[in-house]
N, C-alpha and C positions, 0 to 999 in steps of 0.2 A: 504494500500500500504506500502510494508517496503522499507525502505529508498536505495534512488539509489544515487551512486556518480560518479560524473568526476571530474578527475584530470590531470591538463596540463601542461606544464613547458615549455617557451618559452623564445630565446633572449629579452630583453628591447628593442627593436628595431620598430620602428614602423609599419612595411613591415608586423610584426608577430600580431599587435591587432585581426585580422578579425577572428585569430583562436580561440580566446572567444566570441564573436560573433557566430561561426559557430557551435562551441560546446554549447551554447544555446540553436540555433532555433535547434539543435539534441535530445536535449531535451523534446521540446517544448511539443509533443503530448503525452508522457510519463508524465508529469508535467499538462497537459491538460491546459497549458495555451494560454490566450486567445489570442488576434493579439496585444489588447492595451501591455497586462502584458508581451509580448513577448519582443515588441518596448523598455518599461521602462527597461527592465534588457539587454537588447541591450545597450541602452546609458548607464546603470550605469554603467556598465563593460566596456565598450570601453572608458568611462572616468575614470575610475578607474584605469582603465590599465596603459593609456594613462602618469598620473599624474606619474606611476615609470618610464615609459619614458620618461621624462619630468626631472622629480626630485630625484631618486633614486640617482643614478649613476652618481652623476656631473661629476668626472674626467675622463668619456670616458672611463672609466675600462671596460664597459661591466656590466651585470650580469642578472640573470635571472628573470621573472614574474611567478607565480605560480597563476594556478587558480583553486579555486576548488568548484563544483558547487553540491549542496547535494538536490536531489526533496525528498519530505516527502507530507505525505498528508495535501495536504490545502497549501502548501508553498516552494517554492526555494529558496534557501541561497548560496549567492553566497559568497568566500571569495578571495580576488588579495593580496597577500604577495611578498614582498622583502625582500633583504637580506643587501640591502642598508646604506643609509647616516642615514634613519630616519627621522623623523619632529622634529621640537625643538616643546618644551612643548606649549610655546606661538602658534602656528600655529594653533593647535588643539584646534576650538573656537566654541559657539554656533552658529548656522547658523541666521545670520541677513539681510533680502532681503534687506533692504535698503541701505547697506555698501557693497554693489557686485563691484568688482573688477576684468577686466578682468583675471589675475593673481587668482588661487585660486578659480574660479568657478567651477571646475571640481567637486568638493565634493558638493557644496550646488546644483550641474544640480542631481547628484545621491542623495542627500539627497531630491531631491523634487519628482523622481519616485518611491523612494520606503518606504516601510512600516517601517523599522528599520536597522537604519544604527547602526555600532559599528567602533570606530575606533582607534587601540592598536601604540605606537610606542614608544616599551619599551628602556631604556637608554643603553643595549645591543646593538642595530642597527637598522635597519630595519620597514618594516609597516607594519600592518594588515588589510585592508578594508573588513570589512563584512559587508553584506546587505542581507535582506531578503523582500522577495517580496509576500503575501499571493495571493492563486489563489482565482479569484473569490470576494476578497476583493476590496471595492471602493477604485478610485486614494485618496492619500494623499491627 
């Protein structure tokens, strides 16, 4: 299979998550994923998202979520970018279940659906969430 992509650009606005979400399961049968590996990259993305609506954009400016979702054989990778505030350095920590914190679960729900998280949020601005999901591979 050679590699298929989508790419979305959407307000930070919450009204807009379901449109990664929708552009997933559009995928899904193209990607030949199954109902579990559907559901996991459902939630990783609608927490993904979620987190630049949430934290992107404090001052109410506005600005965009970018998604972009690449099937390749054996795997979808999904990546949610902003153009935002950023993470400070310290935020971006190893995931420790014992230290869960309402606040800040959004990364360790999608670090526990999927196979390989990456997470950039270079001192320019903005985030980079990527994840990948193997088809066919057992949960995490």
């Amino acid at each position: 299979m050679s590699e298929r992509v989508v790419e979305l650009a959407f307000p930070a606005h919450a009204r807009y998550l379901v449109l990664a979400r929708l552009s997933l399961a559009g995928v899904a049968s193209v990607a030949q994923l199954g109902p579990e590996e559907l559901a996991d990259l459902k939630l990783a993305v609608t927490e993904a998202c979620a987190n630049v609506v949430r934290h992107a954009y404090p001052d109410g400016g506005g600005g965009d979520v970018r998604v972009r979702i690449v099937v390749e054989a054996g795997a979808v990778t999904v990546e949610v970018r902003d153009s935002g505030c950023g993470m400070p350095p310290g935020r971006i920590e190893p995931w420790d279940p014992s230290a869960l914190h309402e606040q800040g679960m959004g990364l360790s729900i999608v670090r526990s659906v999927v196979d390989d998280l990456e997470i950039d949020s270079p001192a320019t601005g903005g985030t980079l969430v990527r994840f990948t999901k193997r088809v066919g591979a057992p949960a995490p």
